[in-house]
KEBA-630798 format. One line per 5 residues: number of its first residue (from 1); their letters; for each residue x, y, z negated of C-alpha. Coordinates in nm, 4 decimals. Layout:
// residues N
NUM) A) X Y Z  ...
//
This chain:
// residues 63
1) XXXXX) 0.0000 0.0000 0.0000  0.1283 0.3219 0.0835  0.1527 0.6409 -0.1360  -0.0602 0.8283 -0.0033  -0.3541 0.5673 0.0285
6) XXXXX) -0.2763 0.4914 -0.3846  -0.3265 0.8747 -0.4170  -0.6436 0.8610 -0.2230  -0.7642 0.5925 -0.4232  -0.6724 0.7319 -0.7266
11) XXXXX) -0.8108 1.0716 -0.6570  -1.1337 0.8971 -0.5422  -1.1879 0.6979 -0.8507  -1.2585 0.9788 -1.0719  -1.4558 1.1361 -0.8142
16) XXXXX) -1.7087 0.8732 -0.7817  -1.7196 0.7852 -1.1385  -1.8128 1.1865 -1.1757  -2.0853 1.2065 -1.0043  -2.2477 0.8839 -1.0852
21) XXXXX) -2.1857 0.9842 -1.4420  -2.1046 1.3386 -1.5125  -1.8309 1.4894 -1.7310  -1.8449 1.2429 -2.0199  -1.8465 0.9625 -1.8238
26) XXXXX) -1.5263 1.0962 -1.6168  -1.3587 1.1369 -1.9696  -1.4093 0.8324 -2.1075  -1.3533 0.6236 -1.7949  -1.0084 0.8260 -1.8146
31) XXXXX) -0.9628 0.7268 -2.1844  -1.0183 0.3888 -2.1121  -0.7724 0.4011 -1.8026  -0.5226 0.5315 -2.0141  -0.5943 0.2688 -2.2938
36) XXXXX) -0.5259 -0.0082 -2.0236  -0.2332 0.1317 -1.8517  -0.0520 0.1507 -2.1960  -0.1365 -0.2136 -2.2867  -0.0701 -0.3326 -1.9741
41) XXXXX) 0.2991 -0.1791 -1.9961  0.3235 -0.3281 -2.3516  0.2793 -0.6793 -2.2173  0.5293 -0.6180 -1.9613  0.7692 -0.5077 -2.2278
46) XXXXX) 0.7908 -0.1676 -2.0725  0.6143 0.0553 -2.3668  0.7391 -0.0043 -2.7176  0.4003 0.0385 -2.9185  0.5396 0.0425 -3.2519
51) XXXXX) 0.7794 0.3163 -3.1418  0.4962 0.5287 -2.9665  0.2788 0.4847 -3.3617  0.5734 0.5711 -3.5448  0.6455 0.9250 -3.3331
56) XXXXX) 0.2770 0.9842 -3.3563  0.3105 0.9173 -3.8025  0.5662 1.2282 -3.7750  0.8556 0.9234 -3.8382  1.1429 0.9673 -3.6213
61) XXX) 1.4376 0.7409 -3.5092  1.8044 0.8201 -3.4970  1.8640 0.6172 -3.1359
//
């Protein structure tokens, strides 16, 4: 797939789920797309979770 047919698709996504159901709807189909995109680079080993819930406690590491 090409770049600029992802783009399309990506730009259409929110557009459809907009006007089938409104603002809210766009927003949480958005939260959930961003729920699943950081799981799904947690099971590849790509997104440390427990580092990402220890920046967002205010806890910092030194490395």
């Amino acid at each position: 797939m090409s770049p600029t047919l992802a783009g399309l698709a990506i730009g259409a996504a929110p557009a459809v789920v907009a006007l089938a159901f409104g603002f809210w709807g766009r927003l949480l189909t958005a939260l959930f797309m961003g729920v699943g995109a950081a799981l799904g680079r947690t099971v590849e080993g790509r997104l440390d979770l427990g580092g990402v819930l220890d920046a967002l406690r205010g806890k910092r590491s030194s490395t």
